[in-house]
C-alpha positions as CSV (number, residue, x, y, z in Angstrom):
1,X,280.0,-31.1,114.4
2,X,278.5,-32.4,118.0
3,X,275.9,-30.1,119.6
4,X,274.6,-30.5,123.1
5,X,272.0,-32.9,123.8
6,X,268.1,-31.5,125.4
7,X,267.6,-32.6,128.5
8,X,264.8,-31.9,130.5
9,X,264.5,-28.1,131.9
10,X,266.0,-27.3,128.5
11,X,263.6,-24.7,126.4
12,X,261.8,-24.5,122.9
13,X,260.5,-21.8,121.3
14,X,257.6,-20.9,118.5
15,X,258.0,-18.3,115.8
16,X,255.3,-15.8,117.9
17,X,257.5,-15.9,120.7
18,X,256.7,-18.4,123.0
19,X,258.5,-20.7,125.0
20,X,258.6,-23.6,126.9
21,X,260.5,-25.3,129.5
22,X,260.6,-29.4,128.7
23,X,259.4,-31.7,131.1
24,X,258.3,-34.9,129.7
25,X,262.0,-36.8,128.9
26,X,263.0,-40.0,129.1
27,X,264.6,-41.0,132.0
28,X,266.4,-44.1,130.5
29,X,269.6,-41.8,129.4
30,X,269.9,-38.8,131.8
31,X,272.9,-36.1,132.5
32,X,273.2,-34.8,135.6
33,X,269.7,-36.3,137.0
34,X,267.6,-34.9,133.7
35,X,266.4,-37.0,131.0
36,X,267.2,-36.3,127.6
37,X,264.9,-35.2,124.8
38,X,264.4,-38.4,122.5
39,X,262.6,-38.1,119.4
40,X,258.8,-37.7,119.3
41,X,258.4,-36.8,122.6
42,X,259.0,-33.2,121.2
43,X,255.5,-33.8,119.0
44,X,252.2,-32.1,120.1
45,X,253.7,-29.6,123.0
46,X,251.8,-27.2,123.5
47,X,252.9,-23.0,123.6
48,X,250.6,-22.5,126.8
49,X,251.5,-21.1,130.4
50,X,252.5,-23.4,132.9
51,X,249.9,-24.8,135.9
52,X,250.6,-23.6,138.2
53,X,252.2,-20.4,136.9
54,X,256.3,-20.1,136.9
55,X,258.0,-17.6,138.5
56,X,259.4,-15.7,136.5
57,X,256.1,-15.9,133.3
58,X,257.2,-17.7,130.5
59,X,257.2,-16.2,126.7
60,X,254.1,-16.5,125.5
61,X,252.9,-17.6,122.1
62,X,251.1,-14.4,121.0
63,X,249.1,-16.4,117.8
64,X,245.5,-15.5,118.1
65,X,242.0,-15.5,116.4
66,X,240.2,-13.2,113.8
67,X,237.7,-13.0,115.9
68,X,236.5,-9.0,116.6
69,X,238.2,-10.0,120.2
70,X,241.5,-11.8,119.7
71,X,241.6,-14.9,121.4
72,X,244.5,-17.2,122.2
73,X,245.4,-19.9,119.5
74,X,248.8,-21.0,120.6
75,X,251.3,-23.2,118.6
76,X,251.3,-27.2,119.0
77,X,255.0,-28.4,117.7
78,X,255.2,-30.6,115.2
79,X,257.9,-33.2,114.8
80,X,261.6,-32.5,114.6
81,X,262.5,-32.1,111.0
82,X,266.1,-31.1,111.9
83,X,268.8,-31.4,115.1
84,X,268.3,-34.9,115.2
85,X,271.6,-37.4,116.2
86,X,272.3,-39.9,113.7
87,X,275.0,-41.3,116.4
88,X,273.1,-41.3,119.5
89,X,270.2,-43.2,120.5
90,X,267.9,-44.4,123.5
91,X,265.9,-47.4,122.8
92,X,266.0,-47.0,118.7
93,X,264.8,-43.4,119.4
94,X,267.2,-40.9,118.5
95,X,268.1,-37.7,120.6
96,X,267.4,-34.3,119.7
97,X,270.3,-31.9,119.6
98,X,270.5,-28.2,120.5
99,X,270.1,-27.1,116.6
100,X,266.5,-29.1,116.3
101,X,263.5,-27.1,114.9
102,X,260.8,-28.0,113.1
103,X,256.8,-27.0,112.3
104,X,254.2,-25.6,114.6
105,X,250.8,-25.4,113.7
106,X,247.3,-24.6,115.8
107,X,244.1,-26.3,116.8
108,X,242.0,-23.2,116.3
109,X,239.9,-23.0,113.4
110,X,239.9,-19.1,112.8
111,X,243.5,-18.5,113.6
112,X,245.1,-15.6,111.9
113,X,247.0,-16.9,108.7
114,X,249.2,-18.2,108.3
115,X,248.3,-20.9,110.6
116,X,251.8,-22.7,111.0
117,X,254.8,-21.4,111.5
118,X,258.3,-23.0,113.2
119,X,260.1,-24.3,116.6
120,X,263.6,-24.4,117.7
121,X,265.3,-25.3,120.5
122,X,266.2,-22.1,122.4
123,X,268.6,-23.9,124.9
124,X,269.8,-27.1,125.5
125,X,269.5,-27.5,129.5
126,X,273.1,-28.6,129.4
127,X,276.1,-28.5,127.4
128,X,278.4,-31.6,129.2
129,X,276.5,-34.5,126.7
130,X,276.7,-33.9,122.8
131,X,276.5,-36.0,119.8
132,X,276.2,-35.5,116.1
């Protein structure tokens, strides 16, 4: 079944509740002036606030440290192990679709375990492009 293509503005989110609002597409395919979401440009995004600051605050990843004062240790995605189109492509670099998800994991070394956990796309940023 086709799903929605990501375009930029579209939003993933981490299995500690944070989210993100994509901003580094390619601009080679784009709907309605945003870029879609091609395949390992979804690698290595990190679960932290926006600089400056949105209005309204995004979700934030709420991992953190063992430490005796919690600190931060927010997801990094990992690559897209599902939701990617087997029809569509940019360059040899497949799309992701609304349904992709895949791993998360963080940088800090005293993170409370488990240390990985999972992404999904939370929307699409449009619904007028799909594939399969």
């Amino acid at each position: 079944m086709a799903e929605s293509v990501v375009v930029e503005g579209g939003t993933i989110d981490c299995g500690h509740s944070g989210r993100i609002s994509l901003v580094h597409v390619s601009t080679r395919l784009t709907v309605r002036n945003k870029g879609v979401l091609l395949l390992e440009q979804e690698k290595n995004l990190p679960f932290l606030p926006a600089a400056p600051p949105t209005s309204p605050l995004p979700l934030q990843c709420t991992h953190v440290t063992t430490s005796q004062v919690p600190l931060p240790a927010p997801c990094i995605t990992k690559a897209a192990s599902s939701g990617v189109a087997t029809k569509l492509t940019v360059g040899k670099a497949a799309v992701l679709l609304r349904l992709a998800g895949g791993a998360t994991t963080t940088p800090v070394a005293n993170a409370v375990p488990p240390t990985d956990s999972t992404w999904k796309v939370s929307a699409a940023g449009q619904s007028r492009l799909t594939a399969v």
